[in-house]
C-alpha positions as CSV (number, residue, x, y, z in Angstrom):
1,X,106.2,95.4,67.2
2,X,107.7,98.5,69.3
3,X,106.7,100.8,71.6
4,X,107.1,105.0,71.6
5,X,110.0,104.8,69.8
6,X,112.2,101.4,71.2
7,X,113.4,99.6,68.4
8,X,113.5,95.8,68.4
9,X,117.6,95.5,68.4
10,X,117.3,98.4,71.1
11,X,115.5,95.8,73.4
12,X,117.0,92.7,72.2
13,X,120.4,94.3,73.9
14,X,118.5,95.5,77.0
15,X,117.0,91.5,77.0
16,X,120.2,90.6,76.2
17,X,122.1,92.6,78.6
18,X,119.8,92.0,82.2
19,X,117.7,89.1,80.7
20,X,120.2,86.8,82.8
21,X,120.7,88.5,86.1
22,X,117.3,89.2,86.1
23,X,116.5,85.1,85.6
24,X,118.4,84.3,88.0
25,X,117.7,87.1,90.8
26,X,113.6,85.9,90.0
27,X,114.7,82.2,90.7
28,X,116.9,82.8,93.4
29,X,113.8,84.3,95.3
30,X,110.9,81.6,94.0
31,X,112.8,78.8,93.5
32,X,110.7,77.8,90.4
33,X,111.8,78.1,86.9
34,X,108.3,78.8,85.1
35,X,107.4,81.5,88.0
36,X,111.0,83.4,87.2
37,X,110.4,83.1,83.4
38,X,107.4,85.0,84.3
39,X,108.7,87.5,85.8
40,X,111.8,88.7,83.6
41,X,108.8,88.6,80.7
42,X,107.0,91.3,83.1
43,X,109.7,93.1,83.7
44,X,110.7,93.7,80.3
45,X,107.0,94.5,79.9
46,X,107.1,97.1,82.3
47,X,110.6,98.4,80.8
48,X,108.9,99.1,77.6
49,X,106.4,101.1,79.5
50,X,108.7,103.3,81.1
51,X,111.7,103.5,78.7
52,X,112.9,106.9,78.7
53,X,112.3,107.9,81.9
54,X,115.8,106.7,83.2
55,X,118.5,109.2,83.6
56,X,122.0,107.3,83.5
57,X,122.9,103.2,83.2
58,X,123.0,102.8,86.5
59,X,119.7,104.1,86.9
60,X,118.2,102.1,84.4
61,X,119.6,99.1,86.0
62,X,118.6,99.8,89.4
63,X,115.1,100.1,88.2
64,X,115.0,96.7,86.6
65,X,116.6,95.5,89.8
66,X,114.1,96.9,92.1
67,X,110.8,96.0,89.6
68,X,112.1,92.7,89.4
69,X,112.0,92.5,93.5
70,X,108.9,93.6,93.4
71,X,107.6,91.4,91.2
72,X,108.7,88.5,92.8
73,X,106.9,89.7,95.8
74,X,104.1,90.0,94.2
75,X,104.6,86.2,93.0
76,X,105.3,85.0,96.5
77,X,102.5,86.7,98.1
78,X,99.8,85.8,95.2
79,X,96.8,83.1,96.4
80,X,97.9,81.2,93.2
81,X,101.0,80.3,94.6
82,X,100.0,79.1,98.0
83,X,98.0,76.9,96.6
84,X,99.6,74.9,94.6
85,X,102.1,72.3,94.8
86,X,105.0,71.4,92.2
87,X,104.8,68.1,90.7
88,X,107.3,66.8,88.9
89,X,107.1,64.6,85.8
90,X,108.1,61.6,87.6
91,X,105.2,62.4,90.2
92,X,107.6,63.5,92.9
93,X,107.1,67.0,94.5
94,X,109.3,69.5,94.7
95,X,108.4,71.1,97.8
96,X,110.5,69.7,100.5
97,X,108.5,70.6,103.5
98,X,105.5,68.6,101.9
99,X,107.2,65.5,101.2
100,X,108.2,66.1,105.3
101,X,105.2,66.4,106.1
102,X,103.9,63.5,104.1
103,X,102.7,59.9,106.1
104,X,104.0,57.1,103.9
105,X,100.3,55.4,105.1
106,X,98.2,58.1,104.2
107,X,95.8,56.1,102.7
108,X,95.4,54.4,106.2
109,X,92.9,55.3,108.6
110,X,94.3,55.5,112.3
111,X,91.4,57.0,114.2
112,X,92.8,58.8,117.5
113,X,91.0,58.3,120.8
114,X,88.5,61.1,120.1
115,X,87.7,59.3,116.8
116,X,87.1,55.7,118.7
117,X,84.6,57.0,121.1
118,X,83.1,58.1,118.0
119,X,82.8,54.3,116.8
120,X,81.0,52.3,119.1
């Protein structure tokens, strides 16, 4: 199904044309695959949306550029993403700075000496 007049081979080029350097400027910036695929599919979204509107190539191709930025933005800045943490399949994360940040005795209480006075 098309939109005001954009064909489906019309966008299959346009996909075809940006679909990568758009996938790879989204990952670049969120460093997660899922989150770029996102992205590129609301970009192309918003292309359909606005087709028409662009007066030359390079126009058209600055505008994905720049909606693409801003999307990522969006991403980065989103509650959703904050929140969450990357698993992978084997049960290893992904986010460095967590696994840093990880005791290997977690599951080991060590009570400080405000805890202790606590205790007695």
């Amino acid at each position: 199904m098309a939109m005001e007049g954009t064909d489906e081979r019309e966008l299959q080029l346009k996909i075809d044309q940006y679909g990568d350097m758009l996938f790879k400027l989204s990952y670049i910036r969120l460093q997660n695959v899922e989150d770029a695929e996102d992205v590129v599919q609301e970009v192309f979204y918003q292309y359909l949306k606005n087709q028409g509107s662009f007066q030359s190539p390079e126009h058209e191709k600055a505008w994905l550029l720049k909606v693409t930025m801003n999307a990522c933005r969006k991403v980065w800045r989103s509650a959703w993403r904050r929140h969450r943490s990357d698993w992978q399949p084997d049960g290893e994360m992904t986010d460095e700075k967590w696994a840093e940040d990880s005791c290997p005795d977690s599951n080991v209480f060590q009570p400080g000496p405000e805890e202790s006075m606590f205790r007695e």
